[in-house]
C-alpha positions as CSV (number, residue, x, y, z in Angstrom):
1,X,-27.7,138.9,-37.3
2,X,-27.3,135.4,-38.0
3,X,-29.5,132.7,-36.4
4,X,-32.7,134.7,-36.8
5,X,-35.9,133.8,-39.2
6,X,-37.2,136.9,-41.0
7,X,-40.3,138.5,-38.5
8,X,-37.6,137.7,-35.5
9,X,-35.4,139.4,-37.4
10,X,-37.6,142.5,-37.4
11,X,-38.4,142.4,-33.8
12,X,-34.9,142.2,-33.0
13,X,-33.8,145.3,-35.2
14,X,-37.1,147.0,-33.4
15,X,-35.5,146.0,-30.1
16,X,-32.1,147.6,-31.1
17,X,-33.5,150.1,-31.9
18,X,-35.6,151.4,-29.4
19,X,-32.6,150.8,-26.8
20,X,-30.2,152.0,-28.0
21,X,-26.6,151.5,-26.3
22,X,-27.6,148.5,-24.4
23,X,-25.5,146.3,-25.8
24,X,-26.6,143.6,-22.4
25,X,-30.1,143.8,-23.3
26,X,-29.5,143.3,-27.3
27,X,-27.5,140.0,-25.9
28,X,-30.0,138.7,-24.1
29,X,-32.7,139.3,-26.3
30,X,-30.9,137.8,-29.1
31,X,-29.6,134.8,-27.4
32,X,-33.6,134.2,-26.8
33,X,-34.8,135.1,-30.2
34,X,-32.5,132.6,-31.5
35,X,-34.3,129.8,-30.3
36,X,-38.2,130.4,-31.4
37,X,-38.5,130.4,-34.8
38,X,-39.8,126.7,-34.3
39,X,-42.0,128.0,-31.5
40,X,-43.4,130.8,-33.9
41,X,-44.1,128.7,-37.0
42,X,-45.6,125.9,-34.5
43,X,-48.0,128.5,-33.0
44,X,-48.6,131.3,-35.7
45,X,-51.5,132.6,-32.9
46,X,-47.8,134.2,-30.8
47,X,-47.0,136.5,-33.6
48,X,-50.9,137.1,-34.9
49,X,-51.0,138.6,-31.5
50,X,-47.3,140.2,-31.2
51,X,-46.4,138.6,-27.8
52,X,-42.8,138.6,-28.2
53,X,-42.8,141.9,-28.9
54,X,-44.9,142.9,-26.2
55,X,-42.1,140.6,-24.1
56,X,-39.5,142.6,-25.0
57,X,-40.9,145.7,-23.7
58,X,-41.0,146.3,-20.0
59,X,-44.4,146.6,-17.9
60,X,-42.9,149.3,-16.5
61,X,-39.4,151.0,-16.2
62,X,-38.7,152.9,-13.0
63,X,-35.4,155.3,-12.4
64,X,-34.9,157.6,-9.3
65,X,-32.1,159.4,-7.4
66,X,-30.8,158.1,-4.2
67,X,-28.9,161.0,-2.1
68,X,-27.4,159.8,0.8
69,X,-24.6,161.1,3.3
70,X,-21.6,159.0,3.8
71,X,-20.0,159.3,7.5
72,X,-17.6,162.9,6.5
73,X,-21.0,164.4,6.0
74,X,-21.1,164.7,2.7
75,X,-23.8,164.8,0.1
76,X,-23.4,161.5,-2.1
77,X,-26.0,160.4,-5.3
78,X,-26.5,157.4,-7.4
79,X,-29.0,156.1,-9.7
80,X,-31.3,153.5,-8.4
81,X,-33.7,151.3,-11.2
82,X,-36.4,148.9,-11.0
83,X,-37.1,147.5,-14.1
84,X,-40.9,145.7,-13.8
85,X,-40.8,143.7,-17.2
86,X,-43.5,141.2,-17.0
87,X,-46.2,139.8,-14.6
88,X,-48.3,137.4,-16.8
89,X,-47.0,134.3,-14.5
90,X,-47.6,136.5,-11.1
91,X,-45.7,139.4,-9.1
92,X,-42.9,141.0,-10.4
93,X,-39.7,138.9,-8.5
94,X,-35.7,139.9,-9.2
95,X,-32.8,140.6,-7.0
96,X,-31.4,144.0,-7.0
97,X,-27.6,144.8,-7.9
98,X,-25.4,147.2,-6.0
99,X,-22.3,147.9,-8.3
100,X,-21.2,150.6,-10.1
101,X,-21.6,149.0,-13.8
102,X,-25.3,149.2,-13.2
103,X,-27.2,151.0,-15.7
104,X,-30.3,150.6,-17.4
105,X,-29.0,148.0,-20.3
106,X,-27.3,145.9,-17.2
107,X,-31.1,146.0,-15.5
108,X,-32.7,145.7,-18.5
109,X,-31.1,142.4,-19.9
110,X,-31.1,140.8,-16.0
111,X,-35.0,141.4,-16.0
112,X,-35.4,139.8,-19.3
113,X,-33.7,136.7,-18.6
114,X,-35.8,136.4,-15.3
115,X,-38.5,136.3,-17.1
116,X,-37.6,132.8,-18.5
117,X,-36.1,131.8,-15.6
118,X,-39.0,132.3,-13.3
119,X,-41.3,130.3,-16.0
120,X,-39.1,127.5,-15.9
121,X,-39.0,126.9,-12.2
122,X,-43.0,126.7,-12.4
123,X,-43.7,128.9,-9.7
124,X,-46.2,131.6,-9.9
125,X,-43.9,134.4,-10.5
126,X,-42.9,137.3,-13.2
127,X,-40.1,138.5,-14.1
128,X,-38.2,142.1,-12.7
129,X,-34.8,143.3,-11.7
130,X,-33.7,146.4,-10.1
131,X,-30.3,147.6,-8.2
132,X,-27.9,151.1,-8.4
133,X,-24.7,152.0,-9.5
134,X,-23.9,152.3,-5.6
135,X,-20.6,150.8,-4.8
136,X,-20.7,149.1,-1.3
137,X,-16.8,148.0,-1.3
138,X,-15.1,149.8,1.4
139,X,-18.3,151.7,2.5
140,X,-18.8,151.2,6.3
141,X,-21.9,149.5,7.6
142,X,-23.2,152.8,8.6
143,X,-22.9,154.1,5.3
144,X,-24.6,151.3,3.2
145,X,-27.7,151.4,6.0
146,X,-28.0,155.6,4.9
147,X,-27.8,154.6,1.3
148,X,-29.8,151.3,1.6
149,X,-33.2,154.0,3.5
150,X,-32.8,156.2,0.8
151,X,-33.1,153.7,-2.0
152,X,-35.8,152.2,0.1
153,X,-37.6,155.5,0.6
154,X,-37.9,155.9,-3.2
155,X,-38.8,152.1,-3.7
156,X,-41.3,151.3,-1.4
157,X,-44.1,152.9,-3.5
158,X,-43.5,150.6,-6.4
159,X,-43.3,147.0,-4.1
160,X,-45.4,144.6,-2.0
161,X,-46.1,140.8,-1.9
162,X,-48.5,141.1,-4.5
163,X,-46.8,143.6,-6.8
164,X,-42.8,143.3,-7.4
165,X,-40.8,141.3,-4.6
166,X,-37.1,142.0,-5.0
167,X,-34.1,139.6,-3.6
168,X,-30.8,140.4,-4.1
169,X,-27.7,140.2,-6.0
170,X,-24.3,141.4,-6.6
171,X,-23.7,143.7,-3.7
172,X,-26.5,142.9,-2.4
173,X,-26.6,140.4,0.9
174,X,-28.0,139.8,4.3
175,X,-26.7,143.1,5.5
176,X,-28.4,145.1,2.7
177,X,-31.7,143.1,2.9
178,X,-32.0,144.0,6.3
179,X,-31.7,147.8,6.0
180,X,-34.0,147.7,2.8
181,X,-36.4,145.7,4.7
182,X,-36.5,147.5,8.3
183,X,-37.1,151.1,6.4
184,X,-40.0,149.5,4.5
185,X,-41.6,148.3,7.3
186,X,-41.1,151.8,9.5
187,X,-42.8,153.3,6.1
188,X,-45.0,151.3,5.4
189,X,-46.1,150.5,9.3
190,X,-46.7,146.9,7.9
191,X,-44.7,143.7,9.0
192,X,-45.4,142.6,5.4
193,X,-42.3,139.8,5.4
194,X,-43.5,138.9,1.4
195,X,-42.3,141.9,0.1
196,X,-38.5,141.2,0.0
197,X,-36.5,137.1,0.2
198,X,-33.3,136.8,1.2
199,X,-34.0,137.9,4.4
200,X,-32.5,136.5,7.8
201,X,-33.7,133.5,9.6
202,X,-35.1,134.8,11.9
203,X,-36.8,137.5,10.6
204,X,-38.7,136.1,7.7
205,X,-36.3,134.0,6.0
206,X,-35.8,130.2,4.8
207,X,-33.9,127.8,5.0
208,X,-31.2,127.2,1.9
209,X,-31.9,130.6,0.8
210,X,-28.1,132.0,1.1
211,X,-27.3,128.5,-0.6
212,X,-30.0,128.0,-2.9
213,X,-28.2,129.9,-6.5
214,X,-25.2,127.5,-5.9
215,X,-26.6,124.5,-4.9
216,X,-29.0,124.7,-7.7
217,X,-26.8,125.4,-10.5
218,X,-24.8,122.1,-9.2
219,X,-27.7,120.3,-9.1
220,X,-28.5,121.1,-12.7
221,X,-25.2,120.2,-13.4
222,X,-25.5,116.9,-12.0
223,X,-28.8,115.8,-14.0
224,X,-26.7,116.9,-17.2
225,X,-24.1,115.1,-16.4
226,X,-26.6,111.9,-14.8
227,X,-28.7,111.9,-18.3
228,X,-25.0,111.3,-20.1
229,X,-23.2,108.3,-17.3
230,X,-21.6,110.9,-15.7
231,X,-21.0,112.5,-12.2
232,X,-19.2,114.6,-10.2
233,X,-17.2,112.2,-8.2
234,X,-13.5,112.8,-8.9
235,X,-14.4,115.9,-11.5
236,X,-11.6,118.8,-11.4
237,X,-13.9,122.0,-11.2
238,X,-13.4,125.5,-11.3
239,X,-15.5,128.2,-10.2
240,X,-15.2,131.8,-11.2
241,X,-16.4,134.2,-8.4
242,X,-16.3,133.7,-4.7
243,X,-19.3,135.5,-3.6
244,X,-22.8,133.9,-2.9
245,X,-23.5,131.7,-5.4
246,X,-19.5,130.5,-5.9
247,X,-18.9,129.5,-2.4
248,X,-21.9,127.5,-2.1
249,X,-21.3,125.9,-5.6
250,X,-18.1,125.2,-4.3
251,X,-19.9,123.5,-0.9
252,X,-22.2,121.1,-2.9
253,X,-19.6,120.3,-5.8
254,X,-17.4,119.0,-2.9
255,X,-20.6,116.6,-1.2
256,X,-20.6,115.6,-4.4
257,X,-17.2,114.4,-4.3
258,X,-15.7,117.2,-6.9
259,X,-12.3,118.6,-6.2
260,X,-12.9,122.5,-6.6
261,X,-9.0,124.0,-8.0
262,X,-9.6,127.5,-8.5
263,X,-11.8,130.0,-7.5
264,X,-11.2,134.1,-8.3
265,X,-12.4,137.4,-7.8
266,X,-12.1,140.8,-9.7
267,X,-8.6,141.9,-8.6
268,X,-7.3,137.9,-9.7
269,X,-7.5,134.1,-9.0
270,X,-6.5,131.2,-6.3
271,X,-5.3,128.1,-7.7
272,X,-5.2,125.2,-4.9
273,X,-4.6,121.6,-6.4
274,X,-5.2,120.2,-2.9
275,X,-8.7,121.5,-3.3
276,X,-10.3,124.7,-2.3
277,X,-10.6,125.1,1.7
278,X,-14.5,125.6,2.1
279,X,-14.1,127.6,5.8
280,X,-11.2,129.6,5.1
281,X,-12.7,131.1,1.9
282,X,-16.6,131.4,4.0
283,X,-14.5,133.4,6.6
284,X,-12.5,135.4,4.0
285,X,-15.6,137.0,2.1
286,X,-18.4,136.5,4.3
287,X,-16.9,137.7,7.6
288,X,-14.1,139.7,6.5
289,X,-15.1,140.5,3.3
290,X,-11.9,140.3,1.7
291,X,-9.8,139.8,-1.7
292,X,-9.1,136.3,-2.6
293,X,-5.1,137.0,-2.3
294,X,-5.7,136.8,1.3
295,X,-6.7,132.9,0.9
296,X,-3.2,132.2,-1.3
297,X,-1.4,134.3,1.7
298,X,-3.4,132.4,4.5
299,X,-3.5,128.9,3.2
300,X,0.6,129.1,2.1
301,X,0.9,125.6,0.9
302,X,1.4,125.3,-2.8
303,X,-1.1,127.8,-3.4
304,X,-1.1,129.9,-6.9
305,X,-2.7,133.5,-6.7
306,X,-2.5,134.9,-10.1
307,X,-3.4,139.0,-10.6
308,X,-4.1,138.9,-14.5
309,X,-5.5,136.5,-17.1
310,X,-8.0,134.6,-16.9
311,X,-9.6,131.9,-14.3
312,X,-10.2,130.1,-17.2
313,X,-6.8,129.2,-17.7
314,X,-6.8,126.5,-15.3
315,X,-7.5,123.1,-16.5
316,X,-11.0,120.9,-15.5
317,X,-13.6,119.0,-16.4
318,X,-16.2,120.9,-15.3
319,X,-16.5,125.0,-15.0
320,X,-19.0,127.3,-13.1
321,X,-19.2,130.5,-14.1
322,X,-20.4,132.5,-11.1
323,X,-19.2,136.0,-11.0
324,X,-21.2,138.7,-13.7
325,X,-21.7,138.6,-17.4
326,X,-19.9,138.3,-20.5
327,X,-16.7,136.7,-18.1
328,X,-15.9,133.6,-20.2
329,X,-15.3,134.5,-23.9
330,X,-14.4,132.9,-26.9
331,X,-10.8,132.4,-26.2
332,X,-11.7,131.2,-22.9
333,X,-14.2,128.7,-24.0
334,X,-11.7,127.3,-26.6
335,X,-8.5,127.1,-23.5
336,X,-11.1,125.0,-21.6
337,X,-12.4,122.4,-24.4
338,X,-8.6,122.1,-25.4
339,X,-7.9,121.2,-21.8
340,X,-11.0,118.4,-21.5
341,X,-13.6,120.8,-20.1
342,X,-17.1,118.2,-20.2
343,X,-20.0,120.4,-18.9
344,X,-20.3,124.0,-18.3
345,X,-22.7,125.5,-15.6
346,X,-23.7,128.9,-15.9
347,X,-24.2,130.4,-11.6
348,X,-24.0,133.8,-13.2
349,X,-26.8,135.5,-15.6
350,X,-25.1,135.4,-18.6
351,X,-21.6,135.3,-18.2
352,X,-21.0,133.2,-21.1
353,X,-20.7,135.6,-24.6
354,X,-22.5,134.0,-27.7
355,X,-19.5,133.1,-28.9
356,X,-17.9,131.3,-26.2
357,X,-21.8,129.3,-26.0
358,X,-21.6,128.3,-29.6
359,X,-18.1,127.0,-28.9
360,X,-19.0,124.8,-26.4
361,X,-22.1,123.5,-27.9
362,X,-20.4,122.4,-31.4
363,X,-17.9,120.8,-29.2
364,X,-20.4,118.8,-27.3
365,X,-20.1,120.0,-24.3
366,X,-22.9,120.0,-21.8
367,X,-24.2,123.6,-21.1
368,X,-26.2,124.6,-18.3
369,X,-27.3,128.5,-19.6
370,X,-28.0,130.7,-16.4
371,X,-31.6,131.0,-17.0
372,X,-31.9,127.0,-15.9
373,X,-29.0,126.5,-13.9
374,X,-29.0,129.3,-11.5
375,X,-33.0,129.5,-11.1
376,X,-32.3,128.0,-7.8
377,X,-32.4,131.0,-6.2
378,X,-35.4,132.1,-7.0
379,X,-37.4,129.0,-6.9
380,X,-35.8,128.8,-3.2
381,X,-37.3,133.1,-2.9
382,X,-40.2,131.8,-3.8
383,X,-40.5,128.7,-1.0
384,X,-39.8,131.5,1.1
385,X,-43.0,133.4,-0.2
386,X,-44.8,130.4,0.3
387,X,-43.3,130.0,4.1
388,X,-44.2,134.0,4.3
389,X,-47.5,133.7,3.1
390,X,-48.5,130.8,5.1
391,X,-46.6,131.8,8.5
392,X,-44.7,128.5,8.3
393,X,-40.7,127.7,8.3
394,X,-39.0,124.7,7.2
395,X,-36.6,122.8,8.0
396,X,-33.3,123.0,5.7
397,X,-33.4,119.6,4.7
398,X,-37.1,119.5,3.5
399,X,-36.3,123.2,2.0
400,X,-33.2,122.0,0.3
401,X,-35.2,118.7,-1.0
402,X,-37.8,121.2,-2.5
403,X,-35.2,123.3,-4.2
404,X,-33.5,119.6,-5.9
405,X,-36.8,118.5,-6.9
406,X,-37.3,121.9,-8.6
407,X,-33.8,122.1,-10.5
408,X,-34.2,118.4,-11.9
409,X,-37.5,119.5,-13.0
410,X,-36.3,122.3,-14.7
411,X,-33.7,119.9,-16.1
412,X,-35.7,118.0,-17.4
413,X,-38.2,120.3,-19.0
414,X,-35.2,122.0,-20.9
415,X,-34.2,118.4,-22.6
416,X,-37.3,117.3,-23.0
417,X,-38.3,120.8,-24.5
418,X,-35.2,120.4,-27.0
419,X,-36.1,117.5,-28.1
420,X,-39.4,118.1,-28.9
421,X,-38.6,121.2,-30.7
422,X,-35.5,119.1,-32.7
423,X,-32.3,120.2,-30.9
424,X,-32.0,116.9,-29.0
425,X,-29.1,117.7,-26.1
426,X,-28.8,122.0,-26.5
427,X,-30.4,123.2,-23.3
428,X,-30.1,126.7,-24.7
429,X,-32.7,125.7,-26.9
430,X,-35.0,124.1,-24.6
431,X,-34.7,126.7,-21.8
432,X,-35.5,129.2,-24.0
433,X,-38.9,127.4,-25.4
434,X,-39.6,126.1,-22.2
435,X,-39.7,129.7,-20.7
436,X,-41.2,131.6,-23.3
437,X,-44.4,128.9,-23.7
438,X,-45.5,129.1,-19.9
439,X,-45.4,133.3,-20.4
440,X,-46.8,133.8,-24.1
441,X,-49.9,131.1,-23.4
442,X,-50.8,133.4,-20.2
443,X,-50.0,136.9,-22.2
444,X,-52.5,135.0,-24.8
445,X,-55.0,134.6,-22.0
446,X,-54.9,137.9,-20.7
447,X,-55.5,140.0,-23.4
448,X,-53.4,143.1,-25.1
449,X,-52.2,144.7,-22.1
């Protein structure tokens, strides 16, 4: 592969393979493997003692059956994984994904990345991810609570505050955080809130939590744009997605002064020039958890729903890629700097391929790569440790001034990173460096395990 110095080289054919077929994981890998050689020939001791190939082996790799029984009665299974890749930093920390494209490569290269993305919030957290190829989309509520105590019954023995604290993620909300949390307290007979985030107000939770992926990855967005004379006032944005972290990009893009014109989900896309309507679309997924048609058919005026192509198709300054990986491609990437696309945001892990990314960042376009932008939500899971760990709660407002403070850091860690290491402006680059250092310095400390 191009891109790659000789010993990464190596690693990376290792990598390939001794996973085979997980083309996600390769990505990833990759996309991080790209960016050392500086790092290696600047600190020869990382290779001497082979941490990057000890951090691209899991800690541990975990894969059970979940049987469950849906409300006919009848005997259901899917695959659950928890993928425990490295705790040099701290506990193991990743959301879980319900969807039925999970497999191991898709857990796999989403506890990778979190590795780097829990090092660069600077919280004392490692890296995991975990989830099943369950499908909760049309399941009833009774269903996803059978399926959500079996995957818990399985899962419990491998969590705990101070072992692996999961979150969630695609498919994976309130609703499902409860269910996974209420059977691992009635198995574990412990009221042990550290063991999961996300979880409800008033049960454990914090503040700015539900927000925190989408908030942050704006935030990052507006330092990128800050550091270059720029803001979001009058931007046109689009935002892929309208789960979680798209709805709440959507919310802080718009304080911002941003007019959001397109959001989408998987069966098509909304275009709405007068700017997206913040309460219809929070009552359309959240509440009724329904298809994004229904906004075009509910808000009537002038509003475009499109069924095929791409949400990338519309023309903005500034786009958010928020739904799942690999979702804005090369063509894509090229339709948006033709149309005056300035900055790119990743609110998804990954959902830019490498060639869209190397499209943007020859064209000078700011880009936000997911590990940085979208760490919001996990620095916020891990304020809600803290408040855990501490019996405390805070307010949103001090919560949500946390969670800012955290993403400009990160921001500026990944320039200042770049420049250091001679790619002045790619925060690809310095994301990458500024992750791996934090993790390889305390795999150093700890010895060969």
């Amino acid at each position: 592969m191009p891109g790659l110095d000789e010993k990464l080289q190596d690693i990376y054919s290792e990598v390939v393979g001794r996973n085979p077929g997980e083309h996600e994981f390769h990505q990833a890998v990759h996309e991080v493997l790209e960016s050392l050689g500086p790092v290696v020939a600047k600190h020869p001791e990382y290779a001497e003692a082979a941490v990057i190939e000890r951090l691209c082996e899991p800690e541990r790799q975990i894969i059970f059956r979940v049987p469950w029984l849906d409300d006919n009665g009848r005997t259901r299974i899917n695959r659950g994984f928890r993928v425990q890749f490295n705790s040099a930093l701290g506990p193991f920390k990743g959301g879980l994904r319900f969807h039925p494209s999970v497999y191991l490569g898709i857990v796999k290269f989403l506890g990778f990345e979190q590795i780097f993305k829990n090092s660069l919030t600077g919280m004392p957290i490692g890296g995991a991810k975990g989830g099943s190829d369950f499908d909760p989309k049309g399941k009833s509520d009774a269903e996803v609570m059978r399926f959500c105590q079996s995957f818990m019954t399985e899962l419990y023995r491998h969590v705990g505050e101070y072992t692996d604290v999961p979150a969630g993620d695609i498919g994976v909300g309130g609703r499902e955080i409860g269910f996974l949390f209420g059977q691992y307290k009635r198995i574990s007979n412990r009221y042990e809130s550290g063991v999961l985030t996300g979880k409800g107000l008033t049960w454990g939770g914090s503040q700015v939590r539900k927000e925190a992926t989408g908030y942050g990855t704006v935030f990052f967005v507006d330092e990128m744009l800050r550091a270059n004379g720029q803001s979001f006032e009058g931007k046109r944005v689009v935002v892929s997605g309208s789960g979680n972290v798209a709805i709440y990009a959507v919310e802080k893009v718009q304080e911002l002064g941003g007019l959001v014109v397109a959001c989408s989900d998987s069966s098509g896309y909304v275009v709405d020039e007068k700017g997206v309507d913040l309460t219809l679309l929070k009552e359309l997924k959240e509440v009724n958890r329904g298809r994004i048609v229904e906004y075009a058919q509910a808000r009537g005026h002038d509003v475009h729903y499109v069924s095929s192509g791409s949400v990338w198709e519309v023309p903005c300054d500034i786009a958010l890629p928020s739904a799942t990986q690999n979702e804005l491609n090369g063509a894509d990437a090229r339709t948006l700097i033709k149309g005056g696309c300035i900055a790119v945001g990743e609110g998804a892990n990954m959902p830019t391929t490498p060639d869209g990314v190397r499209l943007f960042l020859d064209a000078g376009v700011l880009f936000g790569p997911g590990k940085a932008a979208n760490a919001g939500g996990v620095a916020t899971s891990a304020l809600e440790m803290q408040q855990n760990a501490s019996r405390d709660f805070w307010s949103f407002e001090h919560t949500e001034a946390r969670l800012a403070k955290i993403m400009r850091g990160i921001h500026d860690r990944c320039a200042e990173t770049a420049d250091e290491f001679g790619s002045p402006g790619n925060y690809v680059v310095g994301a990458n460096i500024a992750g791996f250092i934090p993790v390889a310095d305390a795999m150093l400390a700890l010895g060969v395990i």
